[in-house]
C-alpha positions, 0 to 999 in steps of 0.5 A: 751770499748764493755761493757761500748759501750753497757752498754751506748746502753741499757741506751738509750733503757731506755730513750726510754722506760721512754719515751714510758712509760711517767711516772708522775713527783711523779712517776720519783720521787719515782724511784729516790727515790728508787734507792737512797735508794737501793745505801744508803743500800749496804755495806761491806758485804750487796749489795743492787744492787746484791739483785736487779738484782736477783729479775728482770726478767721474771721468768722462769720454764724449765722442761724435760726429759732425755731419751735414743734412745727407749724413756726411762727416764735415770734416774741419769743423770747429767745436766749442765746448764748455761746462760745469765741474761736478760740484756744478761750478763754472770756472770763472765761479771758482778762481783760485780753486779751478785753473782757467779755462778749466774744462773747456776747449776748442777742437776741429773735427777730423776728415772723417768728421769725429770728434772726442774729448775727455773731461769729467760728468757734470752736475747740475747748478741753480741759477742766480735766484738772489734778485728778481728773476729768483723771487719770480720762480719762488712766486710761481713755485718753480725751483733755480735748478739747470739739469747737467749739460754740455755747451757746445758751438759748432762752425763750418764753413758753408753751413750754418751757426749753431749754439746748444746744449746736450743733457743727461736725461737721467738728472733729477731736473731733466723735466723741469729746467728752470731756463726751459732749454731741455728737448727729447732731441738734446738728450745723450745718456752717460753709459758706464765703461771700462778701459785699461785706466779703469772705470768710465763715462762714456756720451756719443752724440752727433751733430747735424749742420744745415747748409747756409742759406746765404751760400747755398746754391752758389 
């Protein structure tokens, strides 16, 4: 019922937005057109409408550096990263609509400890809010909503584990995350570009490791 919930909140913010837009009748017309044509495409093993999500979005460029406590790249360093799509949606939320594995991956940094992806801005999600825990935020008066973020767990060998996140300071629940995870330190801002492709997104943001105390000194 929460997907579904949401799914009927963002079909409203459409309506919204086609009345904010005001598009001709031609122009209603060739978007009905079009998504009627996208649905006469998908079959058994072509689905027009995966295709679709994935071309959607503001494309992004995120690049940094993996480096260690005196600011040396560590290079071979393994980089997880995953996140939600711009609708906020994981992909596991979304089967038959996102492809698996959708915007996520697995990298290694290079000698010079740099590392850089491509994928498209995320949006910020509520968390489940349909049981105990989401009676408890609506008792204390607190909203569901995570502010848009990147997931990341970086590995090197001598150094240790880390698990975190990146946001985007200026989402509209950056100062009231209901999962509280959201530090100054966290914080990269998605910064307008352009390149011979067109417009784009642009986050850096680098990655301090410390030495593993188990293994350090030898």
């Amino acid at each position: 019922m929460t997907v579904i919930t949401r799914k009927l909140h963002e079909a409203v913010k459409l309506h919204e937005a086609a009345k904010e837009v005001e598009p001709t009748q031609d122009e209603w017309f060739t978007a009905i057109q079009f998504l009627t044509a996208t649905g006469h495409t998908c079959t058994d093993w072509r689905q027009e409408f995966i295709l679709l999500s994935d071309v959607l979005g503001e494309p992004m460029l995120v690049q940094g550096r993996i480096l260690d406590n005196e600011g040396r790249p560590i290079a071979g360093a393994r980089i997880d990263v995953w996140q939600a799509n711009d609708e906020g949606f994981y992909d596991v939320q979304q089967k038959g609509i996102q492809p698996d594995f959708n915007l996520r991956d697995v990298f290694r940094t290079g000698a010079d400890g740099r590392y850089w992806f491509g994928g498209v801005k995320p949006k910020f999600y509520p968390i489940p809010d349909d049981r105990p825990v989401g009676k408890l935020l609506a008792a204390l008066g607190r909203h569901p909503y995570r502010p848009a973020h990147l997931h990341y767990i970086v590995d090197a060998s001598g150094f240790d584990h880390l698990v975190t996140h990146i946001f985007d300071p200026d989402d509209a629940y950056i100062a009231s995350d209901a999962a509280f995870s959201v530090k100054e330190s966290l914080m990269a801002r998605f910064v307008p570009n352009t390149g011979p492709k067109g417009a784009f997104l642009r986050l850096d943001f680098d990655f301090v490791l410390s030495r593993d105390s188990t293994t350090a000194g030898g």
